[in-house]
TORKE-113161 format. One record per atom (N, C-alpha, C): x, y, z. Coordinates in steps of 0.05 Angstrom, whole numbers, plus 5000, padded with zeros to 4 digits. Atoms other than C-alpha are relative to their C-alpha. Example, Ala and Ser with C-alpha at 12.3 -4.5 7.8 and 13.67 -1.06 7.14 Angstrom:
TORKE-113161
501849765000;524649105156;501850245000;498449764999;527349795143;498550225014;
end
This chain:
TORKE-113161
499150204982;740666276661;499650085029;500849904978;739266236736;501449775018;498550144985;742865906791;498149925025;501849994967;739065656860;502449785008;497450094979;743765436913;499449855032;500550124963;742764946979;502850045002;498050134991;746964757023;499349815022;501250224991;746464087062;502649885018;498950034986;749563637099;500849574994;500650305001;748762907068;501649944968;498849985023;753562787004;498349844986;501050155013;750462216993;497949924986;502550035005;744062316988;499850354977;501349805025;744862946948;501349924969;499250115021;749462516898;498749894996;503050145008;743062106892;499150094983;501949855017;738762606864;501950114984;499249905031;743362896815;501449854984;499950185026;745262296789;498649764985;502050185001;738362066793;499749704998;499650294996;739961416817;496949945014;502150164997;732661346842;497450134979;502149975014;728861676784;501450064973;498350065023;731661456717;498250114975;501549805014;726461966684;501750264992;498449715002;732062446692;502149964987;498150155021;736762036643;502650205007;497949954996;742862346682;502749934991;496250075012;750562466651;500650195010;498449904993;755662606681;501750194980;498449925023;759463196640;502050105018;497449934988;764463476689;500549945019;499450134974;767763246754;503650075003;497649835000;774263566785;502449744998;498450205001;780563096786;500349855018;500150174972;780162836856;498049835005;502250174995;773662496841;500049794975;500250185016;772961856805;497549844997;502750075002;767561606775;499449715002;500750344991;765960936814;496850055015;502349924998;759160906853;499550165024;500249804990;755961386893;501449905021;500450034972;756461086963;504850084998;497149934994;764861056952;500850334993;499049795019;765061746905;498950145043;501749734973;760162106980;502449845015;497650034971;766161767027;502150164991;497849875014;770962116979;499150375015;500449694987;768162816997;499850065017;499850034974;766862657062;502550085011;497750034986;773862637073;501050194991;499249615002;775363257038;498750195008;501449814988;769663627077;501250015027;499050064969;773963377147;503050284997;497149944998;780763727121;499950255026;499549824981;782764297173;498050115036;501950174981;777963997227;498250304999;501849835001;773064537211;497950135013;501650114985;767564197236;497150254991;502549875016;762264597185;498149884997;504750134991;754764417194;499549904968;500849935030;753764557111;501949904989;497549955024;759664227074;499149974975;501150055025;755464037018;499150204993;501349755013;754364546967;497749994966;501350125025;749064426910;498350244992;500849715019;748864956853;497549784981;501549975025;742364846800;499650194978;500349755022;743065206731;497749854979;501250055023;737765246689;500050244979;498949865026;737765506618;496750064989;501749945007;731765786587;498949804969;501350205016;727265346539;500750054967;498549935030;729165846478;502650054990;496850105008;736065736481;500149744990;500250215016;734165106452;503549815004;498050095006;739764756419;502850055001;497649814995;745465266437;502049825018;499550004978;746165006498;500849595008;497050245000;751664416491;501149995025;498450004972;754864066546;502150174999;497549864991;760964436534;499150265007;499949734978;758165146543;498249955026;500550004973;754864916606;502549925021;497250024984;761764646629;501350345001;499449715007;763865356604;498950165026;501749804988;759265776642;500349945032;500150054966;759165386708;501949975007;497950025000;766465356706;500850305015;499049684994;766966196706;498250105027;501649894975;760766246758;500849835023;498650064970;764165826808;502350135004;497249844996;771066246797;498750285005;500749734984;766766856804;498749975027;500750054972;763466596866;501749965019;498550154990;770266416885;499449735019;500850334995;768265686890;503249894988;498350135004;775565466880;502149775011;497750224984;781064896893;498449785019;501350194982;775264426915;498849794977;500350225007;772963676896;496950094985;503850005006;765563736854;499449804980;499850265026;762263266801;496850184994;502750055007;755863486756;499349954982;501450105032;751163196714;498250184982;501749895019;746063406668;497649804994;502550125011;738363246662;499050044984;500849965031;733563106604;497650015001;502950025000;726563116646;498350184993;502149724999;724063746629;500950124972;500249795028;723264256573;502350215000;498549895002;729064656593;502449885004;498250104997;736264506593;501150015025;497949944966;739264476668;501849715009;498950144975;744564156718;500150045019;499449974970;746564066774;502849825002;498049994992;752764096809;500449985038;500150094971;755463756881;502650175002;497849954991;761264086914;500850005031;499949954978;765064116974;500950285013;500949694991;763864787017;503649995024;497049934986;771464577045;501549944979;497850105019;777364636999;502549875003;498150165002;783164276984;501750015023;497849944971;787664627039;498949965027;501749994967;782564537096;498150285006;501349764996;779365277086;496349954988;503249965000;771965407091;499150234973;500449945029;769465607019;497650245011;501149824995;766166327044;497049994995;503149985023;757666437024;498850265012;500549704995;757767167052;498350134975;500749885020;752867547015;499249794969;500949985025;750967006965;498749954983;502549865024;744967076932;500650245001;500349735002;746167756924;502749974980;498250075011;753067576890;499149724974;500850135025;750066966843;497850094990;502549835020;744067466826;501450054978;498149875021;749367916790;501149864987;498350165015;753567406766;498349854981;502350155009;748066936743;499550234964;499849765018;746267686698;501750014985;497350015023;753167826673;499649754984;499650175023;753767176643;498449914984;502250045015;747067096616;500650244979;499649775013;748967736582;501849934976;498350075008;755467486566;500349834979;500350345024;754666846522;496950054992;502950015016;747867166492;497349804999;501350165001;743266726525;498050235009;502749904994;735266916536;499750125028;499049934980;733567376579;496949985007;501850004986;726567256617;498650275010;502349734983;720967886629;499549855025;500750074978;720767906693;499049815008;500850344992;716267296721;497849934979;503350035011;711567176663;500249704991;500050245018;714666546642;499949855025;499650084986;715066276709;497549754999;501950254999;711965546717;498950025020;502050074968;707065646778;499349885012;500950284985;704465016780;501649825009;497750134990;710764746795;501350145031;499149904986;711665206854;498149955022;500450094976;710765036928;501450225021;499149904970;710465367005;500050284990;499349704998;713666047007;500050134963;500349925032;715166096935;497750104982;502549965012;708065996913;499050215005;500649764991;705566536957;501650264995;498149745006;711266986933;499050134977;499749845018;709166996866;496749934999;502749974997;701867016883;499750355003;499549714993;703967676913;500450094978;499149875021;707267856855;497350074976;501849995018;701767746814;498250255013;501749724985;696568216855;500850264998;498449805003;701568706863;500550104984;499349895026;703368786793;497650114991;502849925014;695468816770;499250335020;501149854978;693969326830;502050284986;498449815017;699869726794;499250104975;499949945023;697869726730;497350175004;501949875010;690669926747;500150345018;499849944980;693270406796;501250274980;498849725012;694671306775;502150035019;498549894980;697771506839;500449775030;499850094978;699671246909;497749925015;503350034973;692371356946;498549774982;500450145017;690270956885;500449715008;498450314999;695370366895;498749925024;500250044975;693770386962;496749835013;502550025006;686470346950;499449654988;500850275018;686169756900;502249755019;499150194990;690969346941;498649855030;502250044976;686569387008;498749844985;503350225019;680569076954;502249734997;498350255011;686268496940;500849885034;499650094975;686868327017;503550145008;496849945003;694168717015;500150275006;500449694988;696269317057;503250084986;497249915013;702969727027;501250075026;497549834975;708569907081;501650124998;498049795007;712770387080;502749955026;497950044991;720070247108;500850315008;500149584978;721071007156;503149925017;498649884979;726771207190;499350195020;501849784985;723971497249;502450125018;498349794994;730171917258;500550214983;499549715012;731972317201;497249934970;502749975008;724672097164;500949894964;499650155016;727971687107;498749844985;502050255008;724171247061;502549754993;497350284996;729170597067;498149804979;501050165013;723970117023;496549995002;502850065007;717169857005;499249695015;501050394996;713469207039;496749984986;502650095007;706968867020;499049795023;499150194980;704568507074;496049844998;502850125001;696967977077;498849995027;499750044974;697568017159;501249735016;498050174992;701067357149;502749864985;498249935011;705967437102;501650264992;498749795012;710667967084;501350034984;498049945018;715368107020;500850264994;499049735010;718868707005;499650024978;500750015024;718268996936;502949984986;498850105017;724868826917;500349625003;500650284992;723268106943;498149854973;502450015012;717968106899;500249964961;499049875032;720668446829;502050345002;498349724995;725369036814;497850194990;502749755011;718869316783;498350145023;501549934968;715869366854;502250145022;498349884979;721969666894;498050285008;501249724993;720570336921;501150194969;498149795027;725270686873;498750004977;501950055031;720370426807;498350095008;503349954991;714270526845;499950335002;499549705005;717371246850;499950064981;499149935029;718871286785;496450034986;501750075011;712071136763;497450215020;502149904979;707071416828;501150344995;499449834990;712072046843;500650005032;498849984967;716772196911;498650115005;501249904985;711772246960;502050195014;497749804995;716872726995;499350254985;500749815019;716873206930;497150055003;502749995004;709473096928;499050165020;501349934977;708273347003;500850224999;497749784999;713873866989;497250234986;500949815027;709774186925;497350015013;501549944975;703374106973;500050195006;500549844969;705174477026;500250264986;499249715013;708675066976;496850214989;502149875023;701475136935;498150065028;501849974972;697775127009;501250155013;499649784988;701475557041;500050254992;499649715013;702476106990;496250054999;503349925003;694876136979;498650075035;500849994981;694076097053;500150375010;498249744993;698976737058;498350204982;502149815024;694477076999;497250055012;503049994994;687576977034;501150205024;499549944971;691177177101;500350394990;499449775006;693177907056;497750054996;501949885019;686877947021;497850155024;503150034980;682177897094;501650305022;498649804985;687478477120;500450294989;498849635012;689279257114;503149914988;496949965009;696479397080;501650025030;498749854977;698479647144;500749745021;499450164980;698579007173;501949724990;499750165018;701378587124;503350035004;497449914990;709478827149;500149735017;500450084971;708278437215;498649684992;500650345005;704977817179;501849864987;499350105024;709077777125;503249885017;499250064991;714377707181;499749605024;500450224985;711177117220;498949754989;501250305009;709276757161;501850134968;498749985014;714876897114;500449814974;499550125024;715876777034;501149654998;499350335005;715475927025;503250024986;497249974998;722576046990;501550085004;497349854983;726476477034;500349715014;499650264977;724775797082;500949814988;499250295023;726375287027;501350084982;498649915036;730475636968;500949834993;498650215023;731975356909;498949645005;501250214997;726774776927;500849735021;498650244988;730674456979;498049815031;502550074981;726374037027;502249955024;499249944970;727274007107;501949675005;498350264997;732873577132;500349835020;501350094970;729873507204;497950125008;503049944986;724073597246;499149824997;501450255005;722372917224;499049925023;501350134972;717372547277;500249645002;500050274982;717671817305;496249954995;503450024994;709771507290;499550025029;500749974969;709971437368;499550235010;500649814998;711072017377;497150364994;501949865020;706372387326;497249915016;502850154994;700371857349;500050145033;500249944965;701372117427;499250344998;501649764995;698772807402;496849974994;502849955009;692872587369;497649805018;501850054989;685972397398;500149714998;499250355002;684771667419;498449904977;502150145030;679171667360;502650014977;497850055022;685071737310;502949865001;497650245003;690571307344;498849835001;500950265005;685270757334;500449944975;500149965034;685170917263;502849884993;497250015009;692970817256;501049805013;499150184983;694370287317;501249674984;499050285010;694769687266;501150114970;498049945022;697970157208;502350074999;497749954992;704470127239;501749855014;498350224979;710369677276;502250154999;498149884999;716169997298;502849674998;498350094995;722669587297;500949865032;499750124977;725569227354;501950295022;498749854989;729769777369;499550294995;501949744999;724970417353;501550074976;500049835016;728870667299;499750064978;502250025030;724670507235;498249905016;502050155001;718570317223;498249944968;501750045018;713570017177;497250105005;502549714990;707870537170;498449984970;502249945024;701670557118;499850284996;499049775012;701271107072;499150275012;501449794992;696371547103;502050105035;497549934979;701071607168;502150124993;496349925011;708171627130;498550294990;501149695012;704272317094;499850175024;500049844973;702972577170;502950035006;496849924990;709972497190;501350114976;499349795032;712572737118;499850324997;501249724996;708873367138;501350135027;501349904978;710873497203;502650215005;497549845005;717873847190;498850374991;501149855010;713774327158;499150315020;501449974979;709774567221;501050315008;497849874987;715174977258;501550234981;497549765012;718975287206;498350134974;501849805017;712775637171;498450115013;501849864986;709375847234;497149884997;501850045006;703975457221;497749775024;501050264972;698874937267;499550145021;501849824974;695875567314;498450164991;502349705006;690876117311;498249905020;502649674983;683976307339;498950124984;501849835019;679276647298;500150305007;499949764996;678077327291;502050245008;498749765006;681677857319;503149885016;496950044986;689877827355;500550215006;498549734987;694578237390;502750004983;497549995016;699978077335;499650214972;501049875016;697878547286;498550044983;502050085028;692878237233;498149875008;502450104994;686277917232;500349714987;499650265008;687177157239;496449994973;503250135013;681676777189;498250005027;501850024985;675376737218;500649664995;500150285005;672875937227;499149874975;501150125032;669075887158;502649964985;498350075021;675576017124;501649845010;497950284989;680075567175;499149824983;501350285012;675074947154;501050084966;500750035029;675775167076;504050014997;497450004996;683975247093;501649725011;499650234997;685174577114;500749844993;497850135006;691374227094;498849744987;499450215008;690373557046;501649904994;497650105009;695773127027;498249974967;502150085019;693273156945;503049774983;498950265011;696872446916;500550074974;499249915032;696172726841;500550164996;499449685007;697673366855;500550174973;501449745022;693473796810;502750255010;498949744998;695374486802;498950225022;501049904984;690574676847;499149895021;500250054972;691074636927;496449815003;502349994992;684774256956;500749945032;500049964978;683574257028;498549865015;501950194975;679573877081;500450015028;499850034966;677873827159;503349865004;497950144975;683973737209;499749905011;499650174969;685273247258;499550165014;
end
């Protein structure tokens, strides 16, 4: 079962349509209606609510409230007026929709069982019937009671009628569709990232560019945007983790297998004698991290990060990023969010200087052949073994 919810401003005209007084395709009955309403015709029943939407001079934009439940096609014959009186009875007491005038019927134009329900968004005493939070409140509820009274429960969007869908909607689950395929054919993140570019669709990454947070997932066409819990709960970040791997962990286990090998070449190209004095300035990956714990600051700001690098690589990034209105997130493509992910790193491993050849600190930096073959990658499937590539 699923609920969709306006709210309006015209009784009359939304008592029209649900008691399809102009499309008698919808062979409308009335099965419930509270006690303050009497069933005479519309135009007197919409002055009736009118005048219970005035009580406590309010003066509410929305008093009209119009719930739609529909019931799934294989609930078939279950689904009797009385447990729809049932059901929409307990989801307006959990919505606290109470002590107010409503009337609804029940249509017969379609393949599934649904009504619809009018109410007024002022109650009996003159108080304003709350709608804080609620879609997010008739999601859950909607759930529970589909649960509850053993009705069908819908995979995700596969049954969804498409051709019946219009505007924003349509394009929602156009997204969805891409999105999901781009997933399935998709190993890792650089992957996803990859096959969704070929689908006209860039991934965003939701950043705190204070303490370097991943807050969510977007999908965006350059003229639409949905988040991935907008989308499906299969697409949040949290699934897409579940499935890709926390980039985070991923950059973490990175940096451990690249640095320790870094620290091994750096012994191998040296005397013993010098190896005291390095082993100090580029100390054991878990004395700095024990027990696997990753950095809890040093996080960078993209603004910030992009104002070190060359103007050939803030061109590269200039349209893979929007900060917030107020700087402190942003939406950042993946190959960025991995630069700042990294950059905690930097500082508290001694790392991001040298010089070839020889120093006055005690050891013999790499020469340049092995810098270039030393060369930090972010690896997305992270093998077992480090690979490396040119630096910025």
């Amino acid at each position: 079962m699923i609920c969709k919810i306006k709210h309006g401003q015209n009784f009359q005209g939304c008592l029209d349509y649900i008691t399809g007084r102009y499309d008698k395709d919808k062979q409308a009955q009335v099965i419930m209606h509270s006690e303050g309403i009497p069933l005479l015709d519309n135009k007197t029943v919409a002055q009736i609510f009118e005048a219970y939407a005035t009580k406590g001079n309010n003066n509410i934009r929305a008093p009209v409230g119009h719930y739609a439940y529909s019931f799934h096609k294989k609930d078939g014959n279950r689904v009797s007026n009385e447990l729809i009186c049932k059901i929409v009875r307990e989801h307006l007491e959990l919505m606290g929709i109470k002590n107010t005038e409503f009337i609804m019927t029940r249509h017969y134009d379609t393949d599934h069982d649904h009504a619809h329900l009018m109410c007024s968004m002022v109650d009996r005493d003159g108080h304003v019937i709350s709608t804080a939070y609620e879609k997010e409140r008739n999601a859950r509820i909607c759930k529970y009671l589909t649960k509850k009274y053993g009705l069908y429960i819908s995979v995700g969007k596969v049954n969804v009628n498409r051709d019946k869908l219009r505007g924003k909607e349509k394009v929602k689950y156009q997204f969805y569709a891409k999105v999901m395929q781009c997933k399935a054919k998709s190993a890792d993140w650089q992957q996803f990232d990859k096959v969704l570019r070929a689908e006209g669709l860039k991934l965003r990454f939701h950043y705190n560019n204070v303490n370097g947070k991943l807050m969510g997932i977007a999908f965006t066409d350059g003229k639409c945007t949905f988040s991935g819990r907008q989308l499906d709960n299969e697409l949040k970040l949290s699934a897409l983790t579940e499935k890709f791997g926390d980039l985070k962990q991923i950059g973490h286990e990175n940096m451990r297998e690249w640095y320790e090998d870094y620290r091994q070449h750096l012994h191998y190209v040296n005397e013993w004698k010098a190896c005291k004095a390095m082993d100090q300035a580029y100390p054991d990956f878990d004395k700095v991290f024990p027990n696997g714990t990753l950095p809890s600051r040093g996080y960078s700001s993209p603004d910030n990060l992009l104002s070190h690098l060359s103007l050939e690589y803030k061109s590269d990034f200039q349209n893979e990023y929007e900060n917030s209105k107020d700087g402190k997130t942003s939406f950042i493509g993946l190959e960025l969010l991995c630069d700042l992910l990294l950059q905690p790193y930097a500082p508290q491993l001694s790392i991001g200087g040298g010089g070839g050849g020889g120093n006055n600190r005690g050891w013999r930096d790499l020469d340049d052949e092995d810098k270039e073959k030393y060369r930090f990658r972010f690896n997305y499937s992270h093998s077992n073994k480090p690979q490396f590539k040119r630096k910025r």
